[in-house]
C-alpha positions in Angstrom: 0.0 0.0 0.0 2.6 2.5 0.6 4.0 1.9 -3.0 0.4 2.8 -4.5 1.8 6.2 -5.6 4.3 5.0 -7.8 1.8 3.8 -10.8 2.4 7.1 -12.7 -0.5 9.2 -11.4 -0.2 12.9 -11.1 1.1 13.6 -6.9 1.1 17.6 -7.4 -0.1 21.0 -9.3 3.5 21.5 -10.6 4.7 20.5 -14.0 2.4 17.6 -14.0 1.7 15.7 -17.1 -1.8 15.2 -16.1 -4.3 16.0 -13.2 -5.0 12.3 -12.8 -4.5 11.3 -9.8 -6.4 8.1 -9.7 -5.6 4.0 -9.6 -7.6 1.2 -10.9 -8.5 -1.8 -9.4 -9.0 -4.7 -11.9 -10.5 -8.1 -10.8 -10.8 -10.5 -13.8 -12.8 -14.2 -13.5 -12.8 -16.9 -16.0 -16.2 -17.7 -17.0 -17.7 -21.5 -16.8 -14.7 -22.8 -15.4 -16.9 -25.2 -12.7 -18.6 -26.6 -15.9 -15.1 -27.2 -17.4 -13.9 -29.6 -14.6 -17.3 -31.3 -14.3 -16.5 -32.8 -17.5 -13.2 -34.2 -16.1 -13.3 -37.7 -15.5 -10.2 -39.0 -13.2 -8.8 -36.8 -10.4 -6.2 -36.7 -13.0 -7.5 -34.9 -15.6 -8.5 -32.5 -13.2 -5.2 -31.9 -12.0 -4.3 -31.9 -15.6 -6.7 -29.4 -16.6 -5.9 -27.3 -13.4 -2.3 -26.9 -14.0 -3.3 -25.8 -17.5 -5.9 -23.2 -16.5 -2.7 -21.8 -13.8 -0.2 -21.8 -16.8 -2.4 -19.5 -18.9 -3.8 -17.3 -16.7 0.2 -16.8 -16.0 1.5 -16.3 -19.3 -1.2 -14.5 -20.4 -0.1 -12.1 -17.5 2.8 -12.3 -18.7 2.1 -11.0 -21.9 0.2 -8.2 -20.7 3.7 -7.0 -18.6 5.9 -7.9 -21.8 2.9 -5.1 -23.8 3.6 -2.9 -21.2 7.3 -2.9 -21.3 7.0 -3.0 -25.9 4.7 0.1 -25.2 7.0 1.8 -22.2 7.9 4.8 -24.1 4.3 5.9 -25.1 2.8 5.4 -21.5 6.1 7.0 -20.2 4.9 10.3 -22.0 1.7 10.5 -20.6 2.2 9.5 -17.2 4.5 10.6 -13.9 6.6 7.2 -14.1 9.8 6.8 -12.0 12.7 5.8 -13.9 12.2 1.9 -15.1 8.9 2.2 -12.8 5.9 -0.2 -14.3 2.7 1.1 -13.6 1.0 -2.0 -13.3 1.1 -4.3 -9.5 -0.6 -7.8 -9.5 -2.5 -9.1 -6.5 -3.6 -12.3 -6.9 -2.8 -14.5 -10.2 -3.7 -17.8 -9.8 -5.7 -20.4 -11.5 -8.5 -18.6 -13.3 -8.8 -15.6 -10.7 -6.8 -12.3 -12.1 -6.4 -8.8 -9.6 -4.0 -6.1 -10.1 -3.9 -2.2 -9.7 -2.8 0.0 -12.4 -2.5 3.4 -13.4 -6.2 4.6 -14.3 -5.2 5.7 -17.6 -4.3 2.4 -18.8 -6.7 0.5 -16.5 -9.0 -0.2 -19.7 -6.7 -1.2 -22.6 -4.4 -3.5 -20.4 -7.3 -5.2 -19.0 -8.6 -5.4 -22.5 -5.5 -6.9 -24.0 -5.4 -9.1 -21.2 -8.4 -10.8 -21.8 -7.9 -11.0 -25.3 -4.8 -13.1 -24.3 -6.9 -15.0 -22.1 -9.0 -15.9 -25.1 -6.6 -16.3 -27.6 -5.9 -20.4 -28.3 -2.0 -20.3 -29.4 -0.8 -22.1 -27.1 -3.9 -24.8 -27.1 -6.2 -23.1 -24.7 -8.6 -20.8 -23.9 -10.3 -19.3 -21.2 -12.9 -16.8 -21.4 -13.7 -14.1 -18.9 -15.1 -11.2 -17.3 -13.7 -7.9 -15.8 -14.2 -5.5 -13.4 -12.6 -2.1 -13.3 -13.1 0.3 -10.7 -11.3 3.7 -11.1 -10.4 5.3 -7.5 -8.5 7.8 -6.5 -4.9 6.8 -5.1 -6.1 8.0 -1.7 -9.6 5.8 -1.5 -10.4 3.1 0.7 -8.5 0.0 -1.2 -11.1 -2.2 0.0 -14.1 -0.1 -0.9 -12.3 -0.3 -4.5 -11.7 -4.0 -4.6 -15.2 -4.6 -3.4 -16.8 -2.5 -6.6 -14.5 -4.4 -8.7 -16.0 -7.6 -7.9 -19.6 -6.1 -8.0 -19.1 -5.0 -11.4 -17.4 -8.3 -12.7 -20.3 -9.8 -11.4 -22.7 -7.8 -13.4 -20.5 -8.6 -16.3 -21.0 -12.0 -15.8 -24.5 -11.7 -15.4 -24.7 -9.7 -19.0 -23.0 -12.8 -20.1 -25.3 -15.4 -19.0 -27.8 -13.3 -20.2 -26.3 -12.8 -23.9 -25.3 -16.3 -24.2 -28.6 -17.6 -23.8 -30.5 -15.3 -25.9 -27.7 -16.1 -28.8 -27.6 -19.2 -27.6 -23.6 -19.8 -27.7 -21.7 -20.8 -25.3 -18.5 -18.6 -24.2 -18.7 -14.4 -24.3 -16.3 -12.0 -22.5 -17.7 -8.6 -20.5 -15.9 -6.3 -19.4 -17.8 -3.4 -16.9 -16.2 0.3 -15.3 -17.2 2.9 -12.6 -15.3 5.7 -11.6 -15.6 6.2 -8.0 -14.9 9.5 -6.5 -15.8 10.7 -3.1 -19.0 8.9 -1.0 -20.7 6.4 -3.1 -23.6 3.9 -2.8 -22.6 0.6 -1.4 -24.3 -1.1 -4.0 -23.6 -1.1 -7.8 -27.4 -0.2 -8.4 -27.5 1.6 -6.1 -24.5 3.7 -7.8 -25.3 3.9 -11.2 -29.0 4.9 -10.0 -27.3 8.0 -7.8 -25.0 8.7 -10.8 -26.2 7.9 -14.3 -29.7 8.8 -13.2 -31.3 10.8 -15.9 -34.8 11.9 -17.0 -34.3 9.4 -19.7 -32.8 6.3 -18.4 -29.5 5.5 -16.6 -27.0 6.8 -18.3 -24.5 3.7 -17.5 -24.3 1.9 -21.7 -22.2 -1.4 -19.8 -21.6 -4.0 -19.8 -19.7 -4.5 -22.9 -18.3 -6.9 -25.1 -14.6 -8.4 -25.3 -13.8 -10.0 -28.4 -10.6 -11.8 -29.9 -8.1 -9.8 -31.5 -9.3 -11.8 -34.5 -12.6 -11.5 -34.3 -14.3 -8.9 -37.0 -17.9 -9.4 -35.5 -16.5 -7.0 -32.9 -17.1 -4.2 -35.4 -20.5 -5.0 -35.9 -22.2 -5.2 -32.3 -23.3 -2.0 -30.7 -22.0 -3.2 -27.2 -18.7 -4.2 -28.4 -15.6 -2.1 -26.1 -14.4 -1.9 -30.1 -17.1 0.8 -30.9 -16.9 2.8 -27.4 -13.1 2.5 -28.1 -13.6 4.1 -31.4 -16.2 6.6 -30.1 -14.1 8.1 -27.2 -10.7 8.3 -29.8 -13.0 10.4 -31.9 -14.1 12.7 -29.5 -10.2 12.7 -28.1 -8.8 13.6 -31.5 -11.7 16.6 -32.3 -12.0 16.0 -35.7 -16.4 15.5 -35.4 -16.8 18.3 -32.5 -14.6 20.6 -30.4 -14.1 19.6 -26.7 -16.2 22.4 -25.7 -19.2 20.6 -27.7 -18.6 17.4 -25.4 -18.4 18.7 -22.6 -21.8 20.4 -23.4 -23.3 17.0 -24.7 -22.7 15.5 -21.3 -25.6 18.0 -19.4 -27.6 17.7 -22.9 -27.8 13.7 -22.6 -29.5 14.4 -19.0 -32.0 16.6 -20.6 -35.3 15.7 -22.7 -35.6 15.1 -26.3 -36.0 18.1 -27.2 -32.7 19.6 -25.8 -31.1 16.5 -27.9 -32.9 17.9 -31.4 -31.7 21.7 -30.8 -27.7 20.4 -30.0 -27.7 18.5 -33.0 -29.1 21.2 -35.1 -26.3 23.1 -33.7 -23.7 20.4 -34.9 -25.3 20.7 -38.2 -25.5 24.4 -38.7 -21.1 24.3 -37.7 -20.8 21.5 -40.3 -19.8 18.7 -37.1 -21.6 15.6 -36.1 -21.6 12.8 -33.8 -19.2 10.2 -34.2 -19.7 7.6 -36.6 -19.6 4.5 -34.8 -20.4 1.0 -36.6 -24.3 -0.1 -35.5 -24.5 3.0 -33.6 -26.5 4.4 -36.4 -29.7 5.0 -34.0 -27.5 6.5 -31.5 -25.9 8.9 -33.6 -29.2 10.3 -34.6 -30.8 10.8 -31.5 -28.4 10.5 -29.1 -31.0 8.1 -26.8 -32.2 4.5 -28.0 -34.2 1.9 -27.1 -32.3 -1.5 -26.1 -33.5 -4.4 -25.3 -36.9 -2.6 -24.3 -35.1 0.3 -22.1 -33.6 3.7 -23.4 -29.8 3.8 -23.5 -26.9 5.8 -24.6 -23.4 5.3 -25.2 -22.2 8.4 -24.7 -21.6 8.9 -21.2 -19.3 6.6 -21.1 -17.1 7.0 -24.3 -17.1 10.8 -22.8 -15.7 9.4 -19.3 -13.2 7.5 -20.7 -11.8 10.3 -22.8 -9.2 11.3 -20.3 -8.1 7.2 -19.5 -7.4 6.3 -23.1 -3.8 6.7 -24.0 -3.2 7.4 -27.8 -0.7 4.6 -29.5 -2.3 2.0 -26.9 -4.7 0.9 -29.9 
């Protein structure tokens, strides 16, 4: 704990890179895995299969370090690292149970390369998963962290369950954020109600979906972490609207419809738009849609993550 500062976060006012000064608290679960040794038959195909699951979910650690270290000289730029400093700690790796604390910035692009080497079969397995990121600052209760962590991998799993069924497959990957700052509920639902409360709906677009590095169905479903991905480096870069315009989105997506219909007039009339996001179509014309029978919008969230996505992490 008393090395927590020394993930790269901004410590002062004075010739800071950035006025981050937040960690993230990543816990990561294999999905299905009880079903997996249920269909072992000897005690030694279970120790077999066991040994197998440990020596993934360790190299595909691993892995994520060795990105990391390939990538050292862009995250160096962006955040307050100590000489040779990593700004990535694991807790726990072990079998098919995954925890570390990173820099916030990078919290959402490790975690996702991570699990895409979780699913990735090259070296004759793979596991699939769910994540939970919580976003706190340096100074927050760890445990209070670590606890949303788990809450939202849980409701990642539970998005899971809930997709598989209705597509009727078998393995998905989730992956679910909050940013936690000052008092919050003690409940996830209890949180997003508080905070992504609006006179629409909740403002909250997660869950979303993790899909292989090889996968190109992740470019065409609306809850892939592809398209928010895409959507926040748009609104990074500036090209579709100023940053003054986003900012000013954020209070119009807690307004009513017709607050949506005057600010997109106003992107028309300056010859800027929404980004355009693959099957975000409905979204980029109203802003709000109906999903799954309740009104929801992407936004939010690409908006939050704006300042936590590090350019050349792609």
């Amino acid at each position: 704990p008393s090395e927590l500062e020394d993930l790269g976060q901004n410590q002062s006012t004075e010739k800071s890179k950035t006025g981050i000064n937040d960690i993230a608290i990543v816990h990561i679960d294999g999905n299905n895995m009880g079903a997996h040794f249920r269909q072992c038959k000897t005690l030694e195909e279970r120790s077999a299969l066991s040994k197998r699951v440990a020596t993934k979910t360790l190299e595909s650690f691993k892995a994520l370090v060795e990105w990391i270290v390939a990538k050292y000289d862009i995250i160096d730029e962006h955040l307050e690292l100590k000489d040779h400093m990593l700004p990535i700690r694991p807790i726990i790796v072990g079998g098919d149970d995954i925890t570390f604390i990173c820099n916030a910035r990078i919290a959402v692009q490790a975690s996702h390369y991570l699990m895409q080497e979780l699913l990735s079969d090259k070296d004759g397995m793979s596991i699939s998963s769910c994540a939970g990121i919580a976003v706190i600052p340096t100074s927050y209760p760890f445990f209070r962290g670590y606890e949303m962590a788990e809450q939202l991998c849980d409701s990642a799993k539970s998005k899971m369950r809930e997709y598989n069924v209705t597509h009727k497959i078998n393995e998905s990957c989730w992956m679910d954020f909050a940013f936690l700052h000052g008092e919050t509920a003690p409940t996830l639902e209890q949180f997003f109600a508080n905070e992504y409360s609006s006179l629409t709906g909740n403002m909250h677009f997660g869950p979303y979906r993790v899909y292989s590095a090889t996968d190109t169905n992740a470019t065409k479903d609306m809850e892939a972490l592809y398209q928010l991905l895409d959507c926040t480096t748009q609104f990074n870069e500036g090209k579709v609207m100023a940053q003054n315009k986003v900012k000013e989105l954020r209070s119009v997506l807690q307004d009513n419809e017709h607050m949506w219909t005057v600010f997109l007039e106003q992107l028309r009339n300056i010859d800027k738009s929404m980004p355009t996001v693959a099957g975000w179509d409905a979204f980029q014309e109203k802003l709000w849609a109906k999903v799954n029978g309740e009104m929801r919008t992407p936004y939010i969230d690409a908006i939050e993550l704006m300042d936590y996505i590090l350019p050349g992490l792609e």
